[in-house]
C-alpha positions as CSV (number, residue, x, y, z in Angstrom):
1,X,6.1,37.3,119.8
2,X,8.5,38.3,117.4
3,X,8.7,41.8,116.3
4,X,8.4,42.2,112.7
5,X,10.4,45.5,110.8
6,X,9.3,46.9,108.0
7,X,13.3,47.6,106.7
8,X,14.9,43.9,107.1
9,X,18.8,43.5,107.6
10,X,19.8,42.9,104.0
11,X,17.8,46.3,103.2
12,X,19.3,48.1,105.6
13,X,22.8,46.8,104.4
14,X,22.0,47.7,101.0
15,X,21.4,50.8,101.5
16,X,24.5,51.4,103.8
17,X,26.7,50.0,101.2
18,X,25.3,51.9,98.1
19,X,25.1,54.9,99.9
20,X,28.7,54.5,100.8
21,X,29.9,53.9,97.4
22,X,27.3,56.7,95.8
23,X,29.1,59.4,99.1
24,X,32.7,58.2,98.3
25,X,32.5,58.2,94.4
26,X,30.6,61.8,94.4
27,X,34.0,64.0,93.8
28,X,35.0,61.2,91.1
29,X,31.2,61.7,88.9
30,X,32.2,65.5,89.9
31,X,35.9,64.8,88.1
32,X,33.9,63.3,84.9
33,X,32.2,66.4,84.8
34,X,35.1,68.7,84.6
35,X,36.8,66.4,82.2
36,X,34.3,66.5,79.8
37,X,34.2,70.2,79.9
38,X,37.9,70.8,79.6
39,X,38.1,67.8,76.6
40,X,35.5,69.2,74.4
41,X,35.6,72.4,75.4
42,X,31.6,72.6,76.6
43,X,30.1,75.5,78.9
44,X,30.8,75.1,81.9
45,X,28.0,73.5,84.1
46,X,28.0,70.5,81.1
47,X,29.1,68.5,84.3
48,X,25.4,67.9,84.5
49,X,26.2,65.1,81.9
50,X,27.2,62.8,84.7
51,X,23.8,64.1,87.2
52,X,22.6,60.4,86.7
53,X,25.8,58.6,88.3
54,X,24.1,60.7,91.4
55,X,20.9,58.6,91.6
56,X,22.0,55.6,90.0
57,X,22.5,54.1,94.1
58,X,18.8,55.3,95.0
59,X,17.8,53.8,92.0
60,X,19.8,50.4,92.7
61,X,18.4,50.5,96.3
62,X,15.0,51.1,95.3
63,X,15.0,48.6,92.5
64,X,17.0,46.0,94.9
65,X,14.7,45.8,97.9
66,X,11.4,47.2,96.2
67,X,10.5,49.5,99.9
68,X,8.7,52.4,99.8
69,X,11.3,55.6,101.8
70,X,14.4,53.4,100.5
71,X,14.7,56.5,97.9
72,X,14.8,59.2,100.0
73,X,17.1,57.2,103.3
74,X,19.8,56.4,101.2
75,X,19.5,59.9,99.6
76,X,20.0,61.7,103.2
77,X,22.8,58.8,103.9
78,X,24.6,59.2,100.6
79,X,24.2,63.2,101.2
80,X,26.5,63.0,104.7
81,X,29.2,60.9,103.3
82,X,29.8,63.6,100.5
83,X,29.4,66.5,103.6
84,X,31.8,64.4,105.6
85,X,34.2,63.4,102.2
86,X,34.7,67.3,102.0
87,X,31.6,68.4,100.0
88,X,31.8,72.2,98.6
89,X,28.0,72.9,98.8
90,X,28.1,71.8,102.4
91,X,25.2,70.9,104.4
92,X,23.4,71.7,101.6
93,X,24.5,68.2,100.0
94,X,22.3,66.5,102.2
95,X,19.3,68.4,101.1
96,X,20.3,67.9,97.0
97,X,20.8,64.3,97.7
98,X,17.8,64.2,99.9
99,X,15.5,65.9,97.5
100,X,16.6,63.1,94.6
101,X,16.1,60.1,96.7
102,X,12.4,61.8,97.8
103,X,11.5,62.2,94.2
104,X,12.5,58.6,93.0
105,X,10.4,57.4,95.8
106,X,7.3,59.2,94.9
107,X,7.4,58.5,91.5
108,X,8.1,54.7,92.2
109,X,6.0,54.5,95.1
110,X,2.8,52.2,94.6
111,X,4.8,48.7,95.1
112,X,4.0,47.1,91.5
113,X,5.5,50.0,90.4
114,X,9.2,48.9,92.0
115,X,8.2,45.6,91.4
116,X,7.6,45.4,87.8
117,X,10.6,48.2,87.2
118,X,8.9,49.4,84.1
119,X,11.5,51.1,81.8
120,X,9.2,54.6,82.0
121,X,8.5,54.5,85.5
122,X,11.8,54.0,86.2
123,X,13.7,56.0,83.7
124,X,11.6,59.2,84.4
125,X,11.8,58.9,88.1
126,X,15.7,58.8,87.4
127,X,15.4,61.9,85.4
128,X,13.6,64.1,87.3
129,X,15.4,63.1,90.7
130,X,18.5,63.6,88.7
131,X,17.7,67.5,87.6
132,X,16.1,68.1,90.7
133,X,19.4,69.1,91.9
134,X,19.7,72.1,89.3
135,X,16.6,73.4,91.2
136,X,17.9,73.3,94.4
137,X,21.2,74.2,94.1
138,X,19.5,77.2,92.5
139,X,17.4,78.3,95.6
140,X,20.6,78.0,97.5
141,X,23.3,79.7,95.8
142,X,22.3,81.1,92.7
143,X,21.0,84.2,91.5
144,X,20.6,86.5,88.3
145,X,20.5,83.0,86.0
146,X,19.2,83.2,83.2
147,X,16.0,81.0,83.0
148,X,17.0,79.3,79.7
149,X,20.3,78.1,81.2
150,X,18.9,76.9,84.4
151,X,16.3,75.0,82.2
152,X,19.0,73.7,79.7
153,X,20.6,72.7,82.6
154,X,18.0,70.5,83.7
155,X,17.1,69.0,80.5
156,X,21.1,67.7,80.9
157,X,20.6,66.3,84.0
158,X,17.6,65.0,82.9
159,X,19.2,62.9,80.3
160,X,22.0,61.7,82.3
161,X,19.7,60.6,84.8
162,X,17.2,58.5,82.1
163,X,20.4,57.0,80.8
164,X,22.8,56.4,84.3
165,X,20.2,56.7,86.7
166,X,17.3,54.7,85.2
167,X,18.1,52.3,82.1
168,X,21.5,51.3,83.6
169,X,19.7,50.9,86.8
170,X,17.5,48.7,85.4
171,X,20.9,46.4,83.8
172,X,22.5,46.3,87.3
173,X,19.4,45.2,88.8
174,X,18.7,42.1,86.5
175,X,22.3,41.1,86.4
176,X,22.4,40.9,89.8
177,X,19.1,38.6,90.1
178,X,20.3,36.5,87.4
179,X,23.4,36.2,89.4
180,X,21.3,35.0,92.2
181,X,23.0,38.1,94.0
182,X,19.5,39.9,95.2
183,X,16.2,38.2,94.6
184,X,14.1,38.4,91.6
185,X,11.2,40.3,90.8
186,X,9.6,37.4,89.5
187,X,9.5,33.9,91.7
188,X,8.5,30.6,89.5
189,X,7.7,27.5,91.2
190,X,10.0,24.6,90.1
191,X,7.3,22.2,90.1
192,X,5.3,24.4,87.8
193,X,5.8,23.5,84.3
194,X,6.5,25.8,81.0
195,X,3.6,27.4,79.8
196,X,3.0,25.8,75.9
197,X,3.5,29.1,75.1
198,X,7.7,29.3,76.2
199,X,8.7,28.2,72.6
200,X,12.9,28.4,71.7
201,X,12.4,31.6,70.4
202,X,11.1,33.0,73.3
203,X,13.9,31.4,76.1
204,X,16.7,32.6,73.5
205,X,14.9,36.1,73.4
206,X,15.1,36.0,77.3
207,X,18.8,34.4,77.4
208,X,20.0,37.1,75.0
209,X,18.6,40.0,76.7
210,X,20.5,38.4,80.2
211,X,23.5,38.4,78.5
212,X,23.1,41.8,77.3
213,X,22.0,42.9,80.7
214,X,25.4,41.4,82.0
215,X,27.6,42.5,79.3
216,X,26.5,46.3,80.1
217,X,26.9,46.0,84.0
218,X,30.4,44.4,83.1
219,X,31.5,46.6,80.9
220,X,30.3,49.9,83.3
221,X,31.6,48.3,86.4
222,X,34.9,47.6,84.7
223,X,35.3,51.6,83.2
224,X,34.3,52.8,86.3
225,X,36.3,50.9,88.9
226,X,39.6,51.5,87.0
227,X,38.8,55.2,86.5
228,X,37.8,55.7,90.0
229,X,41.1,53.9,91.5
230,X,43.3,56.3,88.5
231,X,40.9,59.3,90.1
232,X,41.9,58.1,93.7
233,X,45.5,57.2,93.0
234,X,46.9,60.1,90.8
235,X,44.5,62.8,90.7
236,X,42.3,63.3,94.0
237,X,44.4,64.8,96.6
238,X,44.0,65.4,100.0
239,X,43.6,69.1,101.1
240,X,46.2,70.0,103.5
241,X,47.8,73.1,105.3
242,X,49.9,74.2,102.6
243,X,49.4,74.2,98.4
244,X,52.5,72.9,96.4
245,X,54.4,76.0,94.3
246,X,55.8,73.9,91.7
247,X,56.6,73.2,87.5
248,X,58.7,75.5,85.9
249,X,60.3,78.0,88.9
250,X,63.9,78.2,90.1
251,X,62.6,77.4,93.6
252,X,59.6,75.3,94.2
253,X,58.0,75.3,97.7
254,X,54.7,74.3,99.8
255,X,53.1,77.9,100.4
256,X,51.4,78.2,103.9
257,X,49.7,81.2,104.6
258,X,50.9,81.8,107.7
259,X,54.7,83.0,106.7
260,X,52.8,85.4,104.2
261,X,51.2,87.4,106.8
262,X,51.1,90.7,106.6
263,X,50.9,91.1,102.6
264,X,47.5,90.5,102.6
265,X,45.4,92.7,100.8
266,X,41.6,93.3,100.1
267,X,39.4,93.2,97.0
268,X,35.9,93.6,96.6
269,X,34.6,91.2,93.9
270,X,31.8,89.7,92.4
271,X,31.6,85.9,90.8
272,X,29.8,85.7,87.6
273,X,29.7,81.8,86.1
274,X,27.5,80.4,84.0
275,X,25.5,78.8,86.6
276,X,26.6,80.2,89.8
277,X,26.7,83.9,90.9
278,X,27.4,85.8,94.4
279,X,27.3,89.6,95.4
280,X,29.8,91.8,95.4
281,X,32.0,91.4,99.1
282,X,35.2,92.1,100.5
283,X,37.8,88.6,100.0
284,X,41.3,89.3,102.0
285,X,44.1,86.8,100.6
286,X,47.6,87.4,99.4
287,X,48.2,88.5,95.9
288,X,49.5,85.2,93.4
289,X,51.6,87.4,92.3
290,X,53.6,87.5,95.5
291,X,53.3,84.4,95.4
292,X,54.8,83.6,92.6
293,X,57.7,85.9,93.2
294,X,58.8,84.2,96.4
295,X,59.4,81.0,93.6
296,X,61.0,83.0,90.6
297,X,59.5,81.5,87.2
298,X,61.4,81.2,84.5
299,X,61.5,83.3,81.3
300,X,60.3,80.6,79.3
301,X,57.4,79.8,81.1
302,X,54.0,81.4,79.7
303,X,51.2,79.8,81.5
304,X,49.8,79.1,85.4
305,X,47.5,76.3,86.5
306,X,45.8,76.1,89.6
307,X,44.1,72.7,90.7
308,X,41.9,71.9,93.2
309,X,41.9,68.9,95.4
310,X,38.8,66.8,93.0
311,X,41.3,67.4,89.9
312,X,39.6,70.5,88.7
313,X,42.0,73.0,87.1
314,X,42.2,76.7,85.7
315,X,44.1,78.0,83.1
316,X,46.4,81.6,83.0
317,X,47.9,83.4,81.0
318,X,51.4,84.0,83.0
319,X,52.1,87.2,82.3
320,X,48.6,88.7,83.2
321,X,48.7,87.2,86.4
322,X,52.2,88.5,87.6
323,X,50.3,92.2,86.6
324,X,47.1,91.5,88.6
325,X,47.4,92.7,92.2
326,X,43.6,91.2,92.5
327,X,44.3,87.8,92.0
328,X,44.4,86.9,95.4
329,X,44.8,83.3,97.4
330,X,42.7,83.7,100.3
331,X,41.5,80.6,103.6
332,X,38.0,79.9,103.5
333,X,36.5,77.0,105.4
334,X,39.8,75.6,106.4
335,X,40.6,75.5,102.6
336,X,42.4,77.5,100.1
337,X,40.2,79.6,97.8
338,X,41.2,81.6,94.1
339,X,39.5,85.1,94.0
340,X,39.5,86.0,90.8
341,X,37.8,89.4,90.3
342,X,39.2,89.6,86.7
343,X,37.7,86.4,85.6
344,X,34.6,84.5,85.4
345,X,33.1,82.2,88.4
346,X,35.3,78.8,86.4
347,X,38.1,80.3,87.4
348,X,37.7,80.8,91.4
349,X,39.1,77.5,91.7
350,X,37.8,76.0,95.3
351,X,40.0,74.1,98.0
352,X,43.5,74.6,95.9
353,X,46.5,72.1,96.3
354,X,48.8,73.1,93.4
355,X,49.8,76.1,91.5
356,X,51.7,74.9,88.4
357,X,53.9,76.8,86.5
358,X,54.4,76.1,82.6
């Protein structure tokens, strides 16, 4: 007798592959973010604009094979790439990602529901599965936010998640079956024939909203790929032992932490950002300032940047850092790590590669 699962092999390929691409391409919907933050200039935490490119491949797996717990596995999968791809929340990825995929499948769970991929049902389980990770993040790390942000903050991940997460979703999925790519949600006989009703209006109606449907999945999966390989090619960079001292200095080098030992020094500091905050503690990590010294900048240069590995960069004012003894580049994790007790939490730049002079 032949053993019959309940996930088949194209589900479970689906959901490997999705949850792949959703794990690989977090730190490059985490790049969008920052970029729309430095381009316009919004508070930081705005990332939450791109929260729905988060979901979008629990909401392509649950709309693709239509099975209840699809949701919430390629959630937990997608959650351990990003932990394994270098994540800065940690373990605690898994549970965000896990908590998203949980919520789409209880608000899609009742099978006509996935079936007939109605654009509220699906839209508001993209929503809320795409703020969800506001709350969470919240109970991990956060503390002393103010309750209008935090709910500000959801209503933007929210909205990224009706548009990305749900009506996009929704495109993708009926390109693909008009493709012949995954089955559709509707099967007609060929022997059957037109109802009288299936006038010319009706089947250009229906051909115009396929082409639409197409043209929108095209046009996404074109912007996307080709920003994801720039991301990949020129701007993601892989964290190593040693972060590049480089731009405008009479002698760049690659600054290891190791032939620094001994100028280390100890600040006590709390991180105040708009979303994220953490008590008061001792950080132990030589001074930038130092740093900088052992590269000599020149006179004309007025400004620093320090980047992190995903792209994301912050700003200084030259001069105040070469005066700020606190400003310290410390190993946490494996990684390197700004403390900047001066500043706000934007600027503790996480898992730095580069420290640009300008």
């Amino acid at each position: 007798m032949t053993r019959k699962y309940y996930f088949s092999t194209k589900d479970l390929v689906t959901v490997a592959l999705l949850s792949a691409l959703g794990g690989i391409l977090s730190t490059y919907v985490g790049y969008l973010g920052n970029m729309v933050n430095h381009i316009f200039g919004v508070p930081f935490g705005a990332g939450q604009f791109m929260a729905g490119l988060h979901v979008l491949w629990m909401m392509l797996a649950l709309g693709i094979t239509k099975k209840k717990g699809v949701g919430t596995l390629t959630g937990v999968l997608k959650g351990v790439i990003e932990l394994f791809m270098g994540s800065m929340h940690g373990v605690v990825i898994v549970v965000v990602s896990a908590v998203q995929g949980l919520l789409a499948d209880l608000f899609l769970f009742s099978d006509k529901a996935k079936a007939e991929r109605g654009i509220v049902s699906f839209t508001m389980a993209a929503g809320v599965s795409a703020a969800s990770n506001v709350i969470v993040l919240q109970l991990f790390f956060f503390s002393g936010v103010p309750l209008i942000l935090i709910l500000m903050l959801c209503m933007l991940a929210g909205a990224s998640g009706v548009i990305f997460g749900g009506g996009l979703a929704i495109e993708m999925i009926e390109s693909l079956e008009q493709a012949g790519v995954t089955s559709s949600r509707k099967r007609r006989l060929v022997d059957v024939p037109e109802p009288e009703g299936d006038t010319w209006d009706d089947r250009r109606i229906g051909r115009k909203k396929r082409l639409t449907a197409l043209a929108v999945t095209t046009a996404f999966l074109a912007a996307f790929s080709i920003g994801a390989v720039y991301y990949f090619t020129f701007v993601f960079t892989i964290s190593g032992g040693t972060v590049a001292i480089e731009g405008m200095v009479e002698s760049p080098y690659d600054f290891a932490y190791a032939d620094f030992e001994g100028q280390e020094i100890t600040v006590n500091a709390e991180l105040k950002g708009s979303v994220t905050y953490v008590a008061s503690r001792d950080y132990t990590g030589i001074p930038v300032s130092v740093i900088l010294d052992n590269s000599t900048p020149l006179p004309e240069a007025t400004a620093l940047k320090v980047y992190g590995s995903d792209g994301y960069y912050a700003t200084f004012d030259l001069s105040d850092v070469l005066a700020d003894e606190t400003l310290i580049l410390m190993i946490e994790d494996g990684n390197y790590r700004l403390v900047a007790p001066a500043y706000e939490g934007s600027y503790w730049v996480e898992d730095v590669v580069r420290i640009q002079v300008s």
